[in-house]
N, C-alpha and C positions, 0 to 999 in steps of 0.2 A: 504494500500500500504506500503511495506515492504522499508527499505533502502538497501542500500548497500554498502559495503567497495569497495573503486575505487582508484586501486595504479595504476601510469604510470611512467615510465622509458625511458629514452633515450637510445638506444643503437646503435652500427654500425652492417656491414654487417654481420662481420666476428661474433660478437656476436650472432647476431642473428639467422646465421648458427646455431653455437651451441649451443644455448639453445635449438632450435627445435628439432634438434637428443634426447638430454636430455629427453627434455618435449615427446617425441613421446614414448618413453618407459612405462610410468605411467599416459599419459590422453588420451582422445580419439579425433579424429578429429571432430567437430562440424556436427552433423548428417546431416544439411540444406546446408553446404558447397561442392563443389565440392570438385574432389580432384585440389590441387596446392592454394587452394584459390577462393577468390572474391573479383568482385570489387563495391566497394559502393561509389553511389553519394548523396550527401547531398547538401539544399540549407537551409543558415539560415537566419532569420529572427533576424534584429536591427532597433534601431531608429537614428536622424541624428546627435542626442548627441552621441550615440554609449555606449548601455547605457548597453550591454552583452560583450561587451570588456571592460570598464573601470572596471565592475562589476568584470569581473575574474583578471583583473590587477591588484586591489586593495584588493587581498581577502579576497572581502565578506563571510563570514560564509554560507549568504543564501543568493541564487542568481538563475536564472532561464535563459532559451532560450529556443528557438521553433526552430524546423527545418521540412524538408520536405525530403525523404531518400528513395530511394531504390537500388536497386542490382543489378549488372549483368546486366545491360542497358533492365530489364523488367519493363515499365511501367504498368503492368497491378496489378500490385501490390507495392503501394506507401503507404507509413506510416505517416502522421502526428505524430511529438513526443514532448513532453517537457520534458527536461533534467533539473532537481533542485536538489539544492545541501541545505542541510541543519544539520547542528552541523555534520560536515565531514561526511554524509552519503548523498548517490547517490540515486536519483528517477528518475524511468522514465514512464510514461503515453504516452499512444499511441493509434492512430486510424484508419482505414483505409480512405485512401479520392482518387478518382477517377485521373484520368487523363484526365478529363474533369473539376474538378473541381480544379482541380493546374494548370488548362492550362488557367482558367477562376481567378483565385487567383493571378498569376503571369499577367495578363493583369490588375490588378487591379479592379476587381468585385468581391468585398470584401461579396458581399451577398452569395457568393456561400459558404460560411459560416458557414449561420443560417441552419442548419438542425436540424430536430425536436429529443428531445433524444441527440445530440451529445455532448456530455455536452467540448470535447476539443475543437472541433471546436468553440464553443461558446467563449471558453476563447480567443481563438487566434480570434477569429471575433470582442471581446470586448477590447483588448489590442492593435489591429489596429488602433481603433475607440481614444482610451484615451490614449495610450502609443505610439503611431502614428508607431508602426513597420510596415515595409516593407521588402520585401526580399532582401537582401545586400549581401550576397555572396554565391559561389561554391565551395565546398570542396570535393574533389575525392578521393581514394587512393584504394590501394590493401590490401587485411586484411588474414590473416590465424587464424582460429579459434581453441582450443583446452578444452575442459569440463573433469572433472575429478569432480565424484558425491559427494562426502564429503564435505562438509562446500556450497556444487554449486559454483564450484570453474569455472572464464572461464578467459581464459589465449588468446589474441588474440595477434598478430605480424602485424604492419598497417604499409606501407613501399610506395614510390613514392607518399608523398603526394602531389598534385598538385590542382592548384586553380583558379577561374575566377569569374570575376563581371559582365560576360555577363548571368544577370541571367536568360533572358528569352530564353536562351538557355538550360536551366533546362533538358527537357524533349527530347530534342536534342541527337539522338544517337552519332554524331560528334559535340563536343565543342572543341575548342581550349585553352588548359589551362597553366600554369606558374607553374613551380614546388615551393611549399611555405614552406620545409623544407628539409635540408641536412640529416636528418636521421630517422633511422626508431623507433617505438613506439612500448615500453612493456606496455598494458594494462593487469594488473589482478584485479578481480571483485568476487567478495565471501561475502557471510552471516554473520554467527554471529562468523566465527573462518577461518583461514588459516592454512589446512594440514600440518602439518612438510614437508611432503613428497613432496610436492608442495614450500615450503619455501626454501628448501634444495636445490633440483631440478634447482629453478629459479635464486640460489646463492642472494637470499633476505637481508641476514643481513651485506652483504656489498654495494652493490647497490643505487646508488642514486636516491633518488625518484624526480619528475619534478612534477609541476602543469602547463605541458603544456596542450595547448588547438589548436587542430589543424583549429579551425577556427577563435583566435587571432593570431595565423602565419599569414594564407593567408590574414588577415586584415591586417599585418604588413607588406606584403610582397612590 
């Protein structure tokens, strides 16, 4: 499993406007995206120390979370993922898990788990058990995605991010949620190098970089 370079930025609307015009010239729209966008929900996974907030607060070098994510209000396809961060490079591990078995996870029947072969679900079935996580919150937003093949460059635009701790509303086509940040997020994500042409583009060598985390917002919110 390969790492990744994971920049994020704060921008406003009007920013964000334009760099999209920009970026629409030299990358391409994310092939799996409609057009205008999508919207992803996420539920993450902490313990009652809070022990994936303190982690990203305090930045740890190497730190890790679980979440549970899908798209476009389709349950029929849910991702288990772990997001680890280690000597500034970004991982991410992922698996498929039912909508019977996050419906069975989020009731707390933690067995629905052990599957034979799953080696994530194991971890997150073993880190319930010793690391005592539970699911603790809802993280929603709109995202616009953009790829440009040189370095696997992906440039995404995440904007109304909004948030809740009614988790077992998870899977709930209508949740009602609280907005957990005033503004919108430049994620860029790439390999062993960043394009000029992508650098240039994103106006990168003035731009101030954030280590924000849109699910220590909604924790803060």
């Amino acid at each position: 499993m390969n790492g990744r370079h994971e920049l994020k930025f704060n921008i406003n609307d009007s920013d964000c406007a334009q760099l999209r015009a920009r970026l629409q010239g030299v990358a391409k729209p994310d092939e799996h995206a409609i057009e205008g966008g999508y919207k992803i929900r996420s539920l993450y996974f902490d313990n009652y120390t809070d022990k994936a907030v303190i982690e990203k607060l305090s930045g740890l070098s190497r730190r890790e979370k679980f979440r549970l994510r899908y798209y476009n209000g389709d349950t029929t396809f849910i991702r288990l993922e772990r997001k680890s961060k280690a000597n500034r490079l970004a991982y991410k591990e992922s698996a498929l898990i039912t909508a019977e078995q996050c419906e069975a996870l989020l009731m707390g029947k933690y067995d629905c788990l052990r599957q034979p072969g799953a080696a994530l679900m194991m971890e997150l079935y073993t880190k319930i058990r010793y690391q005592n996580l539970r699911p603790r919150n809802i993280v929603e937003y709109h995202r616009e995605a953009y790829v440009y093949h040189a370095g696997n460059v992906r440039v995404t635009f995440d904007s109304n991010i909004r948030t809740s701790n009614s988790t077992a509303g998870f899977l709930k086509s209508e949740l009602t949620t609280i907005p957990a940040a005033g503004m919108s997020v430049l994620e860029l994500k790439y390999d062993g190098f960043l394009p000029d042409i992508i650098r240039d583009v994103l106006q990168i060598g003035w731009r101030n970089q954030t280590e924000f985390s849109k699910y220590v917002a909604a924790r803060l919110v």
